[in-house]
TIMITI-277735 format. One record per residue: residue number from 1; x, y negated, z of N, C-alpha, C in turn. Coordinates in Angstrom, 3 decimals. Layout:
<drendos>
+-----+----------+----------+----------+----------+----------+----------+----------+----------+----------+
|   n |   n_east |  n_north |     n_up |  ca_east | ca_north |    ca_up |   c_east |  c_north |     c_up |
+-----+----------+----------+----------+----------+----------+----------+----------+----------+----------+
| NUM |        X |        Y |        Z |        X |        Y |        Z |        X |        Y |        Z |
...
+-----+----------+----------+----------+----------+----------+----------+----------+----------+----------+
</drendos>
This chain:
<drendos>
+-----+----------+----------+----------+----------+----------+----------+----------+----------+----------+
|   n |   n_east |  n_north |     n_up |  ca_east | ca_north |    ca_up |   c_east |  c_north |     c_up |
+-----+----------+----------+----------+----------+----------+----------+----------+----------+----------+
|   1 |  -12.982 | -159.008 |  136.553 |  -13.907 | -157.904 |  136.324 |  -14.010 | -157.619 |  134.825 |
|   2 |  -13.871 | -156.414 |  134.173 |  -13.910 | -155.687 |  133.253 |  -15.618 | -156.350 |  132.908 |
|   3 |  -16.635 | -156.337 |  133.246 |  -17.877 | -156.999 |  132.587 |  -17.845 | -158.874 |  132.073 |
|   4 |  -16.972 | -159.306 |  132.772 |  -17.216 | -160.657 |  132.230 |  -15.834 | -160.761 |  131.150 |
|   5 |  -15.256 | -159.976 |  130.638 |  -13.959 | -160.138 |  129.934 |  -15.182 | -159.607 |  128.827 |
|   6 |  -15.477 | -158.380 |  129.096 |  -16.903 | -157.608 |  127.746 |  -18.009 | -158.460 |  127.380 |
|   7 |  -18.641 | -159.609 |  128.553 |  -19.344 | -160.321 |  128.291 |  -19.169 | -161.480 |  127.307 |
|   8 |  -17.930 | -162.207 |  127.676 |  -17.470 | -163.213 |  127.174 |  -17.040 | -162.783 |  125.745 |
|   9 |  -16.328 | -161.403 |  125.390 |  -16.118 | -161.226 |  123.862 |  -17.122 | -161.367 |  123.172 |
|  10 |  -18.077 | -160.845 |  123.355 |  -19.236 | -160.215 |  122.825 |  -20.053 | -162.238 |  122.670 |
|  11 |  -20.123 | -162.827 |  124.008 |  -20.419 | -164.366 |  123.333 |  -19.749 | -164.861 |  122.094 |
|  12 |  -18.651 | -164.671 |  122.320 |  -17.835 | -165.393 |  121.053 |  -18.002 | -164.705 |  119.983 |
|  13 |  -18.080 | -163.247 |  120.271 |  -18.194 | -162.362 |  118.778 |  -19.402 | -162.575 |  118.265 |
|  14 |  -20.691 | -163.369 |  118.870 |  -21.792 | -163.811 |  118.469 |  -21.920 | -165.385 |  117.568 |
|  15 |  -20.807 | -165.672 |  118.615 |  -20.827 | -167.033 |  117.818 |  -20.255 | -167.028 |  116.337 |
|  16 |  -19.030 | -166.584 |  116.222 |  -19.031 | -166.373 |  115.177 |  -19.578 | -166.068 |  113.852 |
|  17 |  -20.299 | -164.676 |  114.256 |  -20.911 | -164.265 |  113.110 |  -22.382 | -165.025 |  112.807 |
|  18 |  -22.634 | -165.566 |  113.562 |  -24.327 | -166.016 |  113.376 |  -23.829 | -167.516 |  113.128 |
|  19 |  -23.004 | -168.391 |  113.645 |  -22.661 | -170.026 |  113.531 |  -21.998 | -169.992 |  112.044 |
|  20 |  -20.876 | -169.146 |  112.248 |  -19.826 | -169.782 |  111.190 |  -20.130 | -168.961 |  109.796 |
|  21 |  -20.940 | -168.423 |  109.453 |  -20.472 | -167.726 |  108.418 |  -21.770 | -167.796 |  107.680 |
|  22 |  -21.717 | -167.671 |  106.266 |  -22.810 | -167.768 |  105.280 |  -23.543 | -166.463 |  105.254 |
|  23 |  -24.961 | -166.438 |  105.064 |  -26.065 | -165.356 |  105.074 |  -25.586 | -164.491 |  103.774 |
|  24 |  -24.846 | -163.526 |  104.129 |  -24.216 | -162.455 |  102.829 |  -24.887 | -161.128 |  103.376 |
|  25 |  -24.740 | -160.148 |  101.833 |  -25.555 | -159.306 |  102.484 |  -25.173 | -158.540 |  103.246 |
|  26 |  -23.662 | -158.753 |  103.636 |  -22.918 | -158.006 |  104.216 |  -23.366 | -158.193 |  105.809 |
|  27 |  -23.330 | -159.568 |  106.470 |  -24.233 | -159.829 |  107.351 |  -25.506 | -158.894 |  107.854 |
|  28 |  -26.364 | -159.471 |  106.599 |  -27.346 | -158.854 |  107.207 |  -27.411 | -156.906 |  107.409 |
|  29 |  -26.209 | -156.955 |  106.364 |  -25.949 | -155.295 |  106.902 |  -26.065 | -155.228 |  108.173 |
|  30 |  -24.512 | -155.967 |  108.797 |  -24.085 | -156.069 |  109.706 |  -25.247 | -156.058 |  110.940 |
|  31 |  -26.277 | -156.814 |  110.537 |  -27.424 | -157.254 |  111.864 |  -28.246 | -155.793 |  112.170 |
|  32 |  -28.461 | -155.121 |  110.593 |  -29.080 | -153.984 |  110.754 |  -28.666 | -152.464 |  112.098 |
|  33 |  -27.125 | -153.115 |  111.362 |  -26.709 | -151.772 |  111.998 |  -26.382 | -152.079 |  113.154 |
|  34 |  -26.068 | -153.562 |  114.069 |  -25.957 | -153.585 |  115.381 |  -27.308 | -153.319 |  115.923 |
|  35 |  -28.482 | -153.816 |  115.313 |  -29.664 | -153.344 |  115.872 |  -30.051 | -152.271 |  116.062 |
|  36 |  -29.369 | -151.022 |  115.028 |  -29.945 | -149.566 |  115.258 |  -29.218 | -149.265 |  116.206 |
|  37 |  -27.573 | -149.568 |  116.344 |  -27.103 | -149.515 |  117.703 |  -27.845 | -150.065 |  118.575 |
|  38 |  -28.353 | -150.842 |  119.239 |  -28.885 | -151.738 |  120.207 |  -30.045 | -150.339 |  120.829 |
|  39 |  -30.478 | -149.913 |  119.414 |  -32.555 | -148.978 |  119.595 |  -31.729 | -148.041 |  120.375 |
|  40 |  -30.581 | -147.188 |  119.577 |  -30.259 | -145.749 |  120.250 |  -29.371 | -145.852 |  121.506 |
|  41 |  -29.161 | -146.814 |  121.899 |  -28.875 | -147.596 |  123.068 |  -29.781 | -147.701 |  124.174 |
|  42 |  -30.541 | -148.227 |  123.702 |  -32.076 | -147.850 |  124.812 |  -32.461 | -146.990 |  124.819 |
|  43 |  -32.444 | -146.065 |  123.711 |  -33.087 | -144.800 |  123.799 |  -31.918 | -143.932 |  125.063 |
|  44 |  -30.905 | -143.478 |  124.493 |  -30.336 | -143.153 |  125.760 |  -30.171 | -143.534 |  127.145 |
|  45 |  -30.610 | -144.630 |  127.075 |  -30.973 | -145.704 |  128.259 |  -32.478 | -144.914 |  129.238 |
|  46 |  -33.364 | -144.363 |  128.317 |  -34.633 | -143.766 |  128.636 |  -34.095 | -142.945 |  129.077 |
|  47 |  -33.732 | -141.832 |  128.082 |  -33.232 | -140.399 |  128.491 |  -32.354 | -140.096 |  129.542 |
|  48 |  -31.593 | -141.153 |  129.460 |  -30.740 | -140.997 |  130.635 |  -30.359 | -141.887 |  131.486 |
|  49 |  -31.432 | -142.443 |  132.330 |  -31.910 | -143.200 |  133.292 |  -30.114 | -143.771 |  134.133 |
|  50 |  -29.876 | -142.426 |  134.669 |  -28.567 | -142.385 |  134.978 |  -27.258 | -142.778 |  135.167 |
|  51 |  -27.414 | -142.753 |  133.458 |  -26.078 | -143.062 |  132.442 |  -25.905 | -144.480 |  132.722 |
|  52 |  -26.880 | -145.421 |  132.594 |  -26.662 | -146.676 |  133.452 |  -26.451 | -147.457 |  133.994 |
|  53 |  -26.099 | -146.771 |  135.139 |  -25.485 | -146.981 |  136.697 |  -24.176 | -146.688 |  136.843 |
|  54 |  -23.749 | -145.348 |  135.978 |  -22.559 | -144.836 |  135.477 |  -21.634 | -145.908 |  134.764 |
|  55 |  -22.189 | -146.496 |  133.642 |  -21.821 | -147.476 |  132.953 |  -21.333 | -148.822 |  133.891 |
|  56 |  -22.827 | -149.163 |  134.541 |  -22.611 | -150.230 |  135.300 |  -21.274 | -150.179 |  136.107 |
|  57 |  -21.211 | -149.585 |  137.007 |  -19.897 | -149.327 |  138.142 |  -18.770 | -148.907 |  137.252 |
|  58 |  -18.775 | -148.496 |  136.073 |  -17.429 | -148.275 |  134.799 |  -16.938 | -150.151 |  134.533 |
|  59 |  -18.043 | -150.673 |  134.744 |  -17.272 | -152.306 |  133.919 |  -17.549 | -153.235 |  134.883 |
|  60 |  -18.370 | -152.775 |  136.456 |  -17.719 | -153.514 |  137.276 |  -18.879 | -154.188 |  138.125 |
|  61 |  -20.202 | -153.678 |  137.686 |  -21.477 | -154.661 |  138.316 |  -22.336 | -153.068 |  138.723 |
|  62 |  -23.005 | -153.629 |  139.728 |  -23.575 | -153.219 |  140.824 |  -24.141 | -152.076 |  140.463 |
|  63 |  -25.315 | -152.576 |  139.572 |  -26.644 | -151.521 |  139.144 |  -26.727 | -151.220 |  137.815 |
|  64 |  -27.326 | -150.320 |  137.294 |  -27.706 | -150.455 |  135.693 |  -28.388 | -150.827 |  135.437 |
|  65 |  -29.678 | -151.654 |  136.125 |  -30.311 | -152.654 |  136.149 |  -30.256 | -154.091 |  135.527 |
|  66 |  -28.994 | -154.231 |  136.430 |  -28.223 | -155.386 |  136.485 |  -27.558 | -155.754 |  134.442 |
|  67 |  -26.931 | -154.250 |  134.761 |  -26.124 | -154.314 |  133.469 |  -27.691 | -154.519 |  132.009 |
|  68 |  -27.801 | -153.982 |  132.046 |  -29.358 | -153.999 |  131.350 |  -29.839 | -155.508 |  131.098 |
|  69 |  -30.175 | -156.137 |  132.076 |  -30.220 | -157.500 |  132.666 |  -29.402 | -158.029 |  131.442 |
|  70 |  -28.223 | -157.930 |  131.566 |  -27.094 | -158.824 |  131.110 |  -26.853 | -158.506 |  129.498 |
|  71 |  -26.967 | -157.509 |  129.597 |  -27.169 | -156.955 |  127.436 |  -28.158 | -157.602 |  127.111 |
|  72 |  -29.848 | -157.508 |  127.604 |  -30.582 | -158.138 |  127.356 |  -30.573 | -159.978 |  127.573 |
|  73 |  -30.093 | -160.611 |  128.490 |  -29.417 | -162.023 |  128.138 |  -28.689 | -162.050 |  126.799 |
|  74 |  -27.462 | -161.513 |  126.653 |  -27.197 | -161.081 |  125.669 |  -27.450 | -161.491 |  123.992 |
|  75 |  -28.771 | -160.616 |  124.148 |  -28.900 | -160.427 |  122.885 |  -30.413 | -161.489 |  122.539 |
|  76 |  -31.025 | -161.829 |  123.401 |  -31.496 | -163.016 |  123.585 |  -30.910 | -164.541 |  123.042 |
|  77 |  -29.730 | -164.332 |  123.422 |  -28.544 | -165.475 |  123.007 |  -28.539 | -165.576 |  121.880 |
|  78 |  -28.305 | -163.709 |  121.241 |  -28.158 | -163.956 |  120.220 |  -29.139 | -163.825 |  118.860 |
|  79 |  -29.866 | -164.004 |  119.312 |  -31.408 | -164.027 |  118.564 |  -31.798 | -165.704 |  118.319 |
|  80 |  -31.250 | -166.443 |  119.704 |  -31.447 | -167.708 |  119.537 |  -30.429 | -168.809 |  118.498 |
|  81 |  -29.096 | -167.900 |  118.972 |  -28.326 | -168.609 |  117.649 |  -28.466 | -168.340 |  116.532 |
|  82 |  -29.369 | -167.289 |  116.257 |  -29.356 | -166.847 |  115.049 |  -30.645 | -167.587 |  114.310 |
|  83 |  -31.615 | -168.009 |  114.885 |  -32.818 | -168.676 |  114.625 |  -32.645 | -169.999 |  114.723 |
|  84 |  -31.475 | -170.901 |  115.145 |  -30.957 | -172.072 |  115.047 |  -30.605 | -171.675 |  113.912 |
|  85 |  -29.962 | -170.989 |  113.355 |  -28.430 | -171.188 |  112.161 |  -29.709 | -171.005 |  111.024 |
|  86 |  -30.226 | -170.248 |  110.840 |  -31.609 | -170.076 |  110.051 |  -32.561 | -171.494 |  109.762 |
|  87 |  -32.872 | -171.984 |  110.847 |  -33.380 | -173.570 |  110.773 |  -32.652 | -174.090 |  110.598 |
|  88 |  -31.663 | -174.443 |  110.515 |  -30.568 | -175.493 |  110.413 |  -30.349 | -175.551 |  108.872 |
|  89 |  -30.345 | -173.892 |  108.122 |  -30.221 | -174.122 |  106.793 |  -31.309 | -174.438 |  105.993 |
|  90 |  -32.470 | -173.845 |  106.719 |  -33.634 | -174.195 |  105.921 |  -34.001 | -175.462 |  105.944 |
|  91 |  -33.755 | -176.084 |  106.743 |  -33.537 | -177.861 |  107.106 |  -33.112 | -178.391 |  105.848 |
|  92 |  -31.565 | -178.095 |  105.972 |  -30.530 | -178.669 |  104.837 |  -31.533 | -178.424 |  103.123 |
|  93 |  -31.995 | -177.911 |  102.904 |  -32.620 | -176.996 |  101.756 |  -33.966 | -178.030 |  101.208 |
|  94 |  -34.455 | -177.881 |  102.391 |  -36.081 | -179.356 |  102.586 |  -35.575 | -180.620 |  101.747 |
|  95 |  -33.959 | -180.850 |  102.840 |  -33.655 | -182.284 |  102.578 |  -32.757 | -182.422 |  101.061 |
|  96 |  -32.574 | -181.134 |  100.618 |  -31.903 | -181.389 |   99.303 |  -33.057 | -181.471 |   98.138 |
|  97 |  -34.245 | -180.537 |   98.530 |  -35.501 | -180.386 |   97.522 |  -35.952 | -181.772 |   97.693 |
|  98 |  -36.057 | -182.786 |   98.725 |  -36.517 | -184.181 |   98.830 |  -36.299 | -184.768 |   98.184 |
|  99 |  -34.314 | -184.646 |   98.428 |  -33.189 | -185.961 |   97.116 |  -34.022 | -185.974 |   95.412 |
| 100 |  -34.110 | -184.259 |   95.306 |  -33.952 | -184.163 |   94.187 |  -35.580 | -184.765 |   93.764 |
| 101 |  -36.274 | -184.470 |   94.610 |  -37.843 | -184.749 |   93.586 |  -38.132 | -185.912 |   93.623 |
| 102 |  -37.248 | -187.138 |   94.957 |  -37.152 | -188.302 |   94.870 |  -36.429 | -189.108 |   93.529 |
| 103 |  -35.475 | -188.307 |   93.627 |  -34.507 | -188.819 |   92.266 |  -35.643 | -188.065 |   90.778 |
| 104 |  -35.973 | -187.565 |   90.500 |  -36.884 | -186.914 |   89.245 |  -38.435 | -187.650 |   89.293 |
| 105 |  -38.480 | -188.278 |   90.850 |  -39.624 | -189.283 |   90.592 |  -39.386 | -190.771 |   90.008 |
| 106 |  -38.433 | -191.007 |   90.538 |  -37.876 | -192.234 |   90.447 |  -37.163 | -192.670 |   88.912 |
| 107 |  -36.565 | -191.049 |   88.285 |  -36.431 | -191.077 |   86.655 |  -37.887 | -191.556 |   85.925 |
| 108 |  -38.547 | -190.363 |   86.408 |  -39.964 | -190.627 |   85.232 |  -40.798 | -192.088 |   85.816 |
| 109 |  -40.388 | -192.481 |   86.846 |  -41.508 | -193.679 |   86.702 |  -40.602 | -194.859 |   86.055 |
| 110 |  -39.233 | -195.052 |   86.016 |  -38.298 | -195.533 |   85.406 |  -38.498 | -195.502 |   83.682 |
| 111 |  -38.971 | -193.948 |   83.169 |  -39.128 | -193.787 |   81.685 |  -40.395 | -194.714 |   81.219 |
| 112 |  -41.610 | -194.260 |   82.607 |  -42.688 | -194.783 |   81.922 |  -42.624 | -196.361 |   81.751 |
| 113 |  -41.991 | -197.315 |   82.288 |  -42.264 | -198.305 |   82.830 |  -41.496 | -198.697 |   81.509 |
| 114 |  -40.702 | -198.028 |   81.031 |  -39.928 | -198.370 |   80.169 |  -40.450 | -198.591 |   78.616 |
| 115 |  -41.848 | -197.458 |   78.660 |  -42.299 | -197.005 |   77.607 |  -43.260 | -198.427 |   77.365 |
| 116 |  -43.394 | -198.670 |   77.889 |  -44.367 | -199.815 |   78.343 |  -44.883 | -201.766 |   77.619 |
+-----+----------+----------+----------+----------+----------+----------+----------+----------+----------+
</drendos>
């Protein structure tokens, strides 16, 4: 089926950009403008209730419901990898500000003790 070949790109094309790659601003271009795609996406989605169902039976699943359903999994997914990859760096960041104020504590109580 033409929907799980579209589904499955679109996983991996997620993984990619949100796992492997550094926060550039090109990225977050990138996030902007799939999102304004995503809005005028629904918006025609409103307007044209229809179009939908049309779509749906074009890539192979039942309803436009359904299909709807499955964009929204989707992009759910990818909201979640994207809020992992976000914690994950801000993590790394904590534990480097730690090293360092451990090591700059551990200098000056080293100086004073010295002064001593």
């Amino acid at each position: 089926m033409l929907i799980q070949v579209l589904l499955s790109f679109a996983i991996v094309v997620l993984i990619t950009f949100v796992l492997i790659g550094k926060q550039t601003h090109a990225a977050r271009a990138w996030k902007k403008v799939a999102f304004s795609v995503f809005l005028l996406l629904m918006f025609g989605a409103v307007l044209f209730p229809n179009s939908t169902t049309w779509l749906a039976s074009l890539v192979g699943v039942g309803r436009g419901a359904d299909l709807l359903l499955y964009g929204l999994a989707l992009t759910f997914v990818g909201y979640v990898l994207n809020e992992y990859s976000h914690r994950q760096r801000d993590r790394d960041t904590v534990v480097r500000l730690a090293r360092k104020v451990a090591l700059l504590d551990a200098n000056t109580r080293y100086k004073l003790e010295g002064d001593k």
